[in-house]
C-alpha positions as CSV (number, residue, x, y, z in Angstrom):
1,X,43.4,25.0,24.7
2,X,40.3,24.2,26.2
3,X,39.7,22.7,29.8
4,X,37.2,20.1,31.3
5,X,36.7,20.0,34.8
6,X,35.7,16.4,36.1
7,X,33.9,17.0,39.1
8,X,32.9,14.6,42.3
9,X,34.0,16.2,45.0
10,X,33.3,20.2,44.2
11,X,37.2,20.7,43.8
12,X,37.5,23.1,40.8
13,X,34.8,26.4,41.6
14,X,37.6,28.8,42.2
15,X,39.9,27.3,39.8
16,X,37.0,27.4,36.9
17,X,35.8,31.1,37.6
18,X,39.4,32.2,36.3
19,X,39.9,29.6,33.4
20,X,36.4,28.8,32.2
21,X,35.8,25.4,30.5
22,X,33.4,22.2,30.5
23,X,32.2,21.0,33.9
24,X,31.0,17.6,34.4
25,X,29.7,17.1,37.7
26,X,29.8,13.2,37.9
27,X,29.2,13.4,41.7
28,X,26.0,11.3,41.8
29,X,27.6,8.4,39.9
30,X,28.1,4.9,42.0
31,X,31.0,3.0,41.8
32,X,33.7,5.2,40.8
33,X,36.1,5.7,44.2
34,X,39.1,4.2,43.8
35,X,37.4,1.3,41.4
36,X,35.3,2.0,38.4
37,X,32.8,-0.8,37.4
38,X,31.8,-1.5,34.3
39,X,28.0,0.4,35.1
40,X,30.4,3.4,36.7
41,X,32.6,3.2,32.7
42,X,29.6,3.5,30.6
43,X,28.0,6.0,32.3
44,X,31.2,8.4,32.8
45,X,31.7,8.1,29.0
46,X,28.2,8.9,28.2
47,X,28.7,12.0,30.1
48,X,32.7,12.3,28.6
49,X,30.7,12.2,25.3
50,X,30.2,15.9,24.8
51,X,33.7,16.6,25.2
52,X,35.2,17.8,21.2
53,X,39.0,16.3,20.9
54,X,39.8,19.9,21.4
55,X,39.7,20.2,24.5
56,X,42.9,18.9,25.9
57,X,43.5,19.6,29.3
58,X,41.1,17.3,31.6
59,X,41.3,18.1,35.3
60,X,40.2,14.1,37.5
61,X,39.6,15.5,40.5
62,X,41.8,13.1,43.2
63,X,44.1,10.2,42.9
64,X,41.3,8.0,43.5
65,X,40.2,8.7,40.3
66,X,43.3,9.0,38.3
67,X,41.8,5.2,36.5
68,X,39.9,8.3,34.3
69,X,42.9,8.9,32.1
70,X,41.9,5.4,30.9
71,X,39.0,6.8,29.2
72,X,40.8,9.4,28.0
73,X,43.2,7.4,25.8
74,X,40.9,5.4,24.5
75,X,39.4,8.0,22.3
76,X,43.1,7.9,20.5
77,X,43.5,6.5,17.6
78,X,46.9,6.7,16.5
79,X,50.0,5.0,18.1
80,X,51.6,7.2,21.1
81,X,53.4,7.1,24.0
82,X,51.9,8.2,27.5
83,X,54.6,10.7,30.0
84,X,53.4,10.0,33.9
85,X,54.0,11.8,36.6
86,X,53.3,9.9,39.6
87,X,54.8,8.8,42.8
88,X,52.7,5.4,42.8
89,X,53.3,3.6,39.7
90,X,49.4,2.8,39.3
91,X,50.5,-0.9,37.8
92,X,49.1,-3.4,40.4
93,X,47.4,-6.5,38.7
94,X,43.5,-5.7,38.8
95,X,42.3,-7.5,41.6
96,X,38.2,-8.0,42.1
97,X,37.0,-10.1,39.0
98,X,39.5,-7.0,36.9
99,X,37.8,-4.4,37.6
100,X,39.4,-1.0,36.9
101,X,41.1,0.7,39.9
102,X,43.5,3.9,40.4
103,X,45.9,1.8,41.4
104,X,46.3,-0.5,38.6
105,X,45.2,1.4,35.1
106,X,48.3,2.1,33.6
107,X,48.4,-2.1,33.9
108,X,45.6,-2.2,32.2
109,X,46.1,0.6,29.6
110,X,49.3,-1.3,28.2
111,X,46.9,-4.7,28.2
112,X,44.0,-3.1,26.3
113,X,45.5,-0.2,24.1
114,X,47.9,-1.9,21.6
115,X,48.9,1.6,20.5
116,X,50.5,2.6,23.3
117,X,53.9,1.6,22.0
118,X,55.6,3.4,25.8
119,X,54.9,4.5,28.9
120,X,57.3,7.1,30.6
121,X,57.4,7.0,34.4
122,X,58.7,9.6,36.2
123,X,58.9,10.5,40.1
124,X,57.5,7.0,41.1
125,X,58.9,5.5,44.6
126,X,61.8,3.3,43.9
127,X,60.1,0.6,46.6
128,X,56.7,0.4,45.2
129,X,58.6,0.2,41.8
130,X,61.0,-2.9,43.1
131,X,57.5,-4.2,44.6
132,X,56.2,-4.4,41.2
133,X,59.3,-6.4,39.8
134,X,59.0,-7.4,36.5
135,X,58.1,-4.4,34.7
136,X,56.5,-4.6,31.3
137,X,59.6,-3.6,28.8
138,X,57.3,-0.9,27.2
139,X,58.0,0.7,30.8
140,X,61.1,3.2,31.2
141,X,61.8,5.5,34.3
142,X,63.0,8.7,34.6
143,X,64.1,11.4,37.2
144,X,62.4,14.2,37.5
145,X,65.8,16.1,37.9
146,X,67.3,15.4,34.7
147,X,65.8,16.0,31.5
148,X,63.5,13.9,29.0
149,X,65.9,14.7,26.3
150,X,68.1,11.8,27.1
151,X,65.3,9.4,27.6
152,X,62.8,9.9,25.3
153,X,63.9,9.0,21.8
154,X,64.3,12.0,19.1
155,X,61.5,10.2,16.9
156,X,59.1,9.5,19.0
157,X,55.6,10.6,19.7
158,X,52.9,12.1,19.9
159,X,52.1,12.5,23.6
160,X,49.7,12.0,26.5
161,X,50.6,13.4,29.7
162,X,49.4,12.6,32.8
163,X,49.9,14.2,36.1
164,X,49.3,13.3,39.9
165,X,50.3,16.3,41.9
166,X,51.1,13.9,44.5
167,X,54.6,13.3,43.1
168,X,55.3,16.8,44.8
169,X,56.2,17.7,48.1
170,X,53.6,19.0,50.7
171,X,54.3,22.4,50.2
172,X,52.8,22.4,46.5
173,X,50.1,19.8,46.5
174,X,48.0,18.3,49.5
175,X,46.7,14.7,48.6
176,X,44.9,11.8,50.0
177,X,48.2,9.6,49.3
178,X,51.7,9.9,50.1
179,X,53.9,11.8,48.4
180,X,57.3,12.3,46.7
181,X,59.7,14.7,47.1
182,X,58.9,17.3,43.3
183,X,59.3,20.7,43.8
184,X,56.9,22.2,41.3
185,X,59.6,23.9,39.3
186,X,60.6,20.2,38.1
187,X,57.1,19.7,36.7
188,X,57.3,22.4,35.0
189,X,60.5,21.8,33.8
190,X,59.4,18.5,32.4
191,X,56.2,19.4,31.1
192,X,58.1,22.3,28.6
193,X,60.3,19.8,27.5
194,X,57.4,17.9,26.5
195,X,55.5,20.7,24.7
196,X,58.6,22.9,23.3
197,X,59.8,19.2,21.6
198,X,56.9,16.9,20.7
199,X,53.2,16.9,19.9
200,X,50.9,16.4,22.9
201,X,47.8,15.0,22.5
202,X,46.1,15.7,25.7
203,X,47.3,16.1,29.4
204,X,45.4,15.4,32.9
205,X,45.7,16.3,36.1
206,X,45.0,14.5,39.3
207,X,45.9,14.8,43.1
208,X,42.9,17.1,45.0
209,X,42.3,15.7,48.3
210,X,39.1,14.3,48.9
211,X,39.1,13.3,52.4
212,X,38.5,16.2,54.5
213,X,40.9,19.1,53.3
214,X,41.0,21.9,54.7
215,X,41.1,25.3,53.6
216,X,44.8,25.6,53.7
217,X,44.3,22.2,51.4
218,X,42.3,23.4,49.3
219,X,44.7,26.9,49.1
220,X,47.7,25.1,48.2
221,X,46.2,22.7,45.2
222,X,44.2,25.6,43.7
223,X,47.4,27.7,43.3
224,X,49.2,24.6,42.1
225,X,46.7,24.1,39.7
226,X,46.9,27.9,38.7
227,X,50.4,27.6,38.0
228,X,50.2,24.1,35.6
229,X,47.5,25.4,33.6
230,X,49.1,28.9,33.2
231,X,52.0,26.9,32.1
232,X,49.7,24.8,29.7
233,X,47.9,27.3,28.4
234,X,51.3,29.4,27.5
235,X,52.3,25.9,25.4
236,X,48.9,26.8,23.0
């Protein structure tokens, strides 16, 4: 299973000298934190280009970038179902003439992607979900301490999975957000339910802290990160 490192903030060095895989350093490209304009789009997939469909496991760098999953699913063709992970659930209505944001792509995914029969929230904060009041009814929520078995139907599939380690507690991930209360043993959990049961198309992962991390930051995500793609890459 083959990796791609998107890159703006130098978050994946260490990480990449162990598991090798594509680098994109997209650090010099305007308009991308926290909104992505149209300029910012074109030229991320112009660099995204390069990237085969087999490489499956995309690493976004932080939350403010999680929008990049958008991009992502796009390049699928068939109908499928997307599993996040998140403790924000990333659906405000696009605000600034609709420009994509972090906060509000999976809004926009379900607008723009009519093949994207479900999406599968688990781990998001019951408030901001309340706040957000109606839900689209291709939106169901689960916990992350029960299993998918009982939420996801038997048929249904394929996959894309999408993870913000900020759904975890402070002890496993260190984020620019707040976080929920995952212990890293759930996401695991959860993410071999997915890969023992059902096809997965592709999965990301999101959650490095930009804003000034220190090195204890920096320790904690990079063994995190160790740990999900061992897990991953044991699901080949």
């Amino acid at each position: 299973m083959k990796i791609c490192y998107m890159d703006f903030n130098d978050q994946y060095r260490e990480l990449e000298k162990e598991y090798p895989g594509i680098r994109l350093d997209l650090s010099t490209i305007p308009g991308t934190n926290c909104y992505c304009d149209e300029a910012a789009k074109e030229e991320l997939r112009k660099r995204m280009r390069p990237v085969g469909e087999d490489c499956r496991v995309h690493f976004l760098d932080s939350g403010n970038y999680h929008y990049l999953t958008l991009l992502w699913l796009e390049r699928i063709k068939e109908p499928f179902s997307l599993v996040l992970m998140d403790h924000h659930p990333d659906y405000k209505e696009a605000a600034f003439g609709g420009i994509t944001s972090c906060g509000g792509w999976v809004r926009e995914a379900l607008e723009i992607f009519p093949n994207l029969k479900k999406v599968y929230m688990g781990g998001v904060d019951p408030q901001l979900m309340e706040e957000l009041q109606p839900l689209s009814d291709r939106i169901e929520v689960f916990d992350m301490e029960q299993t998918l078995r009982g939420c996801i139907e038997p048929q249904e599939g394929p996959f894309y999975v999408s993870l913000d380690k900020d759904v975890m507690e402070e002890r496993y991930a260190r984020t620019d957000w707040t976080q929920g209360s995952a212990t890293l043993e759930r996401v695991m959990e959860r993410l071999g339910e997915i890969f023992e049961e059902r096809q997965v198309l592709g999965v990301d992962i999101c959650g490095e802290k930009k804003e000034n991390p220190s090195p204890e930051d920096r320790r904690i995500n990079e063994e995190t990160n160790r740990e999900l793609l061992r897990k991953l890459l044991n699901t080949d």
